[in-house]
N, C-alpha and C positions, 0 to 999 in steps of 0.2 A: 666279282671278277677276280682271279686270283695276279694280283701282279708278277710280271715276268720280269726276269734278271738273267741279264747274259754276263757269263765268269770267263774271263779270258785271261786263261790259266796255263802254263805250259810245263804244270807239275805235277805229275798223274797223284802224289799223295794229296798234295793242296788240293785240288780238285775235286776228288774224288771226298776226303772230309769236309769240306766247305759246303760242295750242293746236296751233301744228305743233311748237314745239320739246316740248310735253309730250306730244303723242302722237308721239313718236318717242322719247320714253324709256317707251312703253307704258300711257300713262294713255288714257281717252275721256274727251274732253273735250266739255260740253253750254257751251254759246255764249246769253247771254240781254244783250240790248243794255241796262236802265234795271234803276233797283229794283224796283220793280213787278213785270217782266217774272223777276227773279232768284227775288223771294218764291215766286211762282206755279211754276215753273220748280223750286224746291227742294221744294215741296212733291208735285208729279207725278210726278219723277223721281229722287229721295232718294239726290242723290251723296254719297259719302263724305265729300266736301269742299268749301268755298266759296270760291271767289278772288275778293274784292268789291273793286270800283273803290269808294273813296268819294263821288269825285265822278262822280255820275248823274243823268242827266235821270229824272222823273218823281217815281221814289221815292230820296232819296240813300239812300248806302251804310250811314250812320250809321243812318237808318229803317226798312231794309227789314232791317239786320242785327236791329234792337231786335224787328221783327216773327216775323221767324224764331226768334229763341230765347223768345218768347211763346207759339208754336205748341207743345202737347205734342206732334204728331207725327213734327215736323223740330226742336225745343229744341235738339236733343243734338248736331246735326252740327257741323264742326268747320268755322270760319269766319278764312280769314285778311284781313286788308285789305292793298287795292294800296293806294298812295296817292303823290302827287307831292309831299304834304306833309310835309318832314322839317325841322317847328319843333319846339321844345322842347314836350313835353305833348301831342304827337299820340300817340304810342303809348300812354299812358296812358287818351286820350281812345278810341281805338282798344278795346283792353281796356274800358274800362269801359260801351261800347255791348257789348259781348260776345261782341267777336273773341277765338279765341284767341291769336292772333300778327297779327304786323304785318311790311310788306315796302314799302321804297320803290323808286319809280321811277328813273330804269329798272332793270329786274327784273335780278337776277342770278339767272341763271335756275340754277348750280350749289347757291346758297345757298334758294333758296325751293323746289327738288325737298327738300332736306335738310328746313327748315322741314314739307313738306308731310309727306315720312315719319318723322319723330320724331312729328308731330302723327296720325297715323293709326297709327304703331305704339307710341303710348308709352302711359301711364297715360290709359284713359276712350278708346283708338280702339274701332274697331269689332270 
């Protein structure tokens, strides 16, 4: 079964080189441009996994993560943050809205496939 990943991305470059280099290591990747659209979007189509930009237009990445893990039916799924911000106590902040991991920009795209399967096959994947 090929595991799904929703990218909630509101940067057509990001976006656009991110889901072709993870669908070419075998993932489908679902594309939602703001928070809002990410919520709605995890809740329809119940990826494996959530690559959240934190900064989004509509609903940010901090809100719509808080949303998701409020829903009993999407709570569980496993939420990384992208994020450009690499100050002191973002990942903490990160975590404590209720990502499981964190990842800064620009993506190393070897370390965040890693990230993404530890997270999906370790303790609590699916």
């Amino acid at each position: 079964m090929t595991t799904r990943l929703l990218l909630v991305e509101d940067n057509e470059q990001n976006w656009d080189m991110l889901s072709r280099r993870l669908r070419r290591r075998g993932y489908e990747v679902l594309i939602a441009t703001d928070g809002q659209q990410g919520v709605e979007d995890a809740k329809k189509e119940r990826p494996q996994l959530i690559l959240m930009d934190m900064s989004l237009p509509v609903l940010d990445g901090w809100e719509a993560t808080r949303q998701i893990r409020a829903d009993s039916e999407i709570g569980d799924t496993r939420i990384i943050a992208l994020t450009a911000h690499a100050m002191a106590g973002d990942r903490e902040k990160a975590i404590s809205a209720g990502c499981d991991d964190y990842h800064t920009k620009p993506v190393d795209l070897e370390q965040l496939v890693q990230q993404i399967e530890t997270l999906l096959n370790g303790p609590g994947g699916p």
